[in-house]
Residue frames as qw, qx, qy, qz and C-alpha x, y, z in Angstrom:
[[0.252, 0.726, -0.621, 0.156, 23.05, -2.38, -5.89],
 [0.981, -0.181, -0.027, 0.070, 24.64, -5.87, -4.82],
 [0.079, 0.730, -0.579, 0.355, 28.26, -5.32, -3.02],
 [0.891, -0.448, -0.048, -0.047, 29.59, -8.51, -1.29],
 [0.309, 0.662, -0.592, 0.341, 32.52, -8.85, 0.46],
 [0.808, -0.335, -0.413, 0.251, 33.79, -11.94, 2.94],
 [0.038, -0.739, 0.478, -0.474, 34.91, -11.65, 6.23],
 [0.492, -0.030, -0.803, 0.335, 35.82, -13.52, 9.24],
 [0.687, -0.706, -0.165, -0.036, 34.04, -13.95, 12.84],
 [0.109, 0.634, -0.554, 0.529, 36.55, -12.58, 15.12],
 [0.119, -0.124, -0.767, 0.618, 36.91, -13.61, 19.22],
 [0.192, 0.400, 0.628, -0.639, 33.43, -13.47, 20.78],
 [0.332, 0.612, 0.707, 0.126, 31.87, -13.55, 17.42],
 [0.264, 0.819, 0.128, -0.492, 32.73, -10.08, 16.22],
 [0.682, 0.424, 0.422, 0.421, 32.46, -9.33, 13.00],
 [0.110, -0.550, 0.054, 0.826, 34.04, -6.14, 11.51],
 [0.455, 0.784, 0.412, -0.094, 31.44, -4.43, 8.66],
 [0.492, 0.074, 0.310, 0.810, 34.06, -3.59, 5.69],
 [0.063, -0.504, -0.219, 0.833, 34.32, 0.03, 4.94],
 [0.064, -0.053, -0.722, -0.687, 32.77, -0.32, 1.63],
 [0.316, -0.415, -0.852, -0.040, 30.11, -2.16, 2.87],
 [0.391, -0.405, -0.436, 0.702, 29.69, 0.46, 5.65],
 [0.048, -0.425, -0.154, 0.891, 29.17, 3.47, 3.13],
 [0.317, -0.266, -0.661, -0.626, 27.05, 1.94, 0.75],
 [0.349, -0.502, -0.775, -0.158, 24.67, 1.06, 3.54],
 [0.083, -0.747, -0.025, -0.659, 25.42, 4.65, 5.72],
 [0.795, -0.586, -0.150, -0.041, 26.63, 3.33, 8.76],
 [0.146, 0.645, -0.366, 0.655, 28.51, 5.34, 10.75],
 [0.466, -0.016, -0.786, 0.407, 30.24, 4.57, 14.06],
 [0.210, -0.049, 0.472, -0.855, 28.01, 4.85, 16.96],
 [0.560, 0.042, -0.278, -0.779, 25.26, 3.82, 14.61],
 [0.580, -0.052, 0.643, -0.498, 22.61, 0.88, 15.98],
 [0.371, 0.209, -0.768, -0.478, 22.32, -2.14, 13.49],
 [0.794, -0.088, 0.329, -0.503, 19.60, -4.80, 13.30],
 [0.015, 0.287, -0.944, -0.163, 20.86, -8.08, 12.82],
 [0.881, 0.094, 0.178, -0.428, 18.02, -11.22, 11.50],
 [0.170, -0.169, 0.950, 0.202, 18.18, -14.28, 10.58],
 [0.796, 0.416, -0.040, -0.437, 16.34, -15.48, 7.30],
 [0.917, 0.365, -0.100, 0.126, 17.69, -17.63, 4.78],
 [0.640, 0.326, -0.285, 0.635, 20.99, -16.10, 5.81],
 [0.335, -0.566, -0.376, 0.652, 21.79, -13.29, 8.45],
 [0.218, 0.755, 0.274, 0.554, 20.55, -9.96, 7.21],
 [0.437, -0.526, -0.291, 0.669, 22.10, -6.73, 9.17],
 [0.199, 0.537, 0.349, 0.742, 20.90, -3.54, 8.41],
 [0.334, 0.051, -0.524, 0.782, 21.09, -0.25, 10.03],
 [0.258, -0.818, -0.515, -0.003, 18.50, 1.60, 12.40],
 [0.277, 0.193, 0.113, 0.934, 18.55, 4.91, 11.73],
 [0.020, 0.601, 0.582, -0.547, 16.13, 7.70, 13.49],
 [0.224, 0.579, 0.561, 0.548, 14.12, 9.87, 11.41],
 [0.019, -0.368, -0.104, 0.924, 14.39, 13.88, 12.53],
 [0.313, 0.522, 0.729, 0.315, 10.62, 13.83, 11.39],
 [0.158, 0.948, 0.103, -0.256, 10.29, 17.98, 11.80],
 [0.528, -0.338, 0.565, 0.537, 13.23, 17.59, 9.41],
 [0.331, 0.144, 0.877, 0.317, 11.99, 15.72, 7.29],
 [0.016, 0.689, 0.719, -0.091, 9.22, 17.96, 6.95],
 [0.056, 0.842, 0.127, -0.521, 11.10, 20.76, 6.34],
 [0.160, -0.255, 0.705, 0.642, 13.02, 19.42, 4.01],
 [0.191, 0.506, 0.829, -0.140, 9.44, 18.38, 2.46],
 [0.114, 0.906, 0.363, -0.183, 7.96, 22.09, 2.47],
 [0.098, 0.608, -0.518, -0.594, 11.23, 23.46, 0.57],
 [0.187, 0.129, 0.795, 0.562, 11.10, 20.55, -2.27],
 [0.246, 0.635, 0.727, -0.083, 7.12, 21.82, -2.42],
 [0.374, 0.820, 0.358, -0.245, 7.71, 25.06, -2.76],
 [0.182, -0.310, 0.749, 0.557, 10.64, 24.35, -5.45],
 [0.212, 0.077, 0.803, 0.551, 8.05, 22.71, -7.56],
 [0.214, 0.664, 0.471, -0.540, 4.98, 24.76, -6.57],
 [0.068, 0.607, -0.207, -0.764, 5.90, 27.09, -9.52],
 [0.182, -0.113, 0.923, 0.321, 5.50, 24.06, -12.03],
 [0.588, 0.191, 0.453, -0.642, 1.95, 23.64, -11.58],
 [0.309, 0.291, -0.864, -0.271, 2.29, 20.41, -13.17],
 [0.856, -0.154, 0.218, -0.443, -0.60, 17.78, -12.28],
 [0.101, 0.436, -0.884, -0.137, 1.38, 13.88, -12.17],
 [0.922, 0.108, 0.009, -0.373, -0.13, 11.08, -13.58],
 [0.701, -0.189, 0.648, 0.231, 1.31, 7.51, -13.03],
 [0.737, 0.115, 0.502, 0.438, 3.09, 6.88, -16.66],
 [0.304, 0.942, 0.055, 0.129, 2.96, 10.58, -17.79],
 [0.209, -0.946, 0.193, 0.157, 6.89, 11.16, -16.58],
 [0.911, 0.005, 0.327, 0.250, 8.17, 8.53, -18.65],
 [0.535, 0.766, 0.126, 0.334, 9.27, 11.53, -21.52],
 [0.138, -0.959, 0.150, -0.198, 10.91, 13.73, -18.89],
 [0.715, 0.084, -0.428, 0.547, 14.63, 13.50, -18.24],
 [0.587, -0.615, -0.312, 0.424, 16.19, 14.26, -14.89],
 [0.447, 0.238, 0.260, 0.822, 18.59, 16.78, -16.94],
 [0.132, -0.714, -0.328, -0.605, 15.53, 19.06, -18.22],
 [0.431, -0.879, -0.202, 0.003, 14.69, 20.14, -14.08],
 [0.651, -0.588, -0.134, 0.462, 17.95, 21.09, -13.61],
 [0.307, 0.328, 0.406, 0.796, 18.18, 22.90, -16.79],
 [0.183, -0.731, -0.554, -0.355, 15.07, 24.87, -15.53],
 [0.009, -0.498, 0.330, -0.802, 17.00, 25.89, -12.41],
 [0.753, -0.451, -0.356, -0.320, 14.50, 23.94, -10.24],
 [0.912, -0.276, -0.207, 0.222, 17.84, 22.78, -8.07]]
């Protein structure tokens, strides 16, 4: 997705991160941004990973598709629509 929108530099160089802009990229007040400079300025947020989260969230999608016993092969899922798993009840 590509979403631009101008703004101005404010006093002391702040900028204010339109709210569009803000909830396409999940940044949410309080939230810690990294700012670079490349060809242009590139600002994008740092977010923490809750990796025993992540990890449970992990061991429920597994044993959601555990029941499948489906073996995936790189270009074998090319037939399957997103539709069909939720037709199955998988979600």
């Amino acid at each position: 997705m590509r979403l631009s929108i101008k703004t101005k530099v404010g006093r002391k160089g702040y900028i204010i991160i339109p709210k569009r802009i803000r909830e396409a990229a999940g940044i949410e007040e309080g939230d810690e941004v990294l700012m670079e400079v490349r060809d242009g300025i590139l600002i994008r947020p740092l977010k923490e990973v809750d990796l025993e989260e992540l990890r449970r969230g992990l061991r429920i999608h597994a044993k959601r598709v555990k029941p499948f016993n489906v073996k995936l092969e790189l270009g074998k899922l090319g037939s399957i629509r997103l539709e069909e798993e939720f037709d199955e009840g998988l979600y």
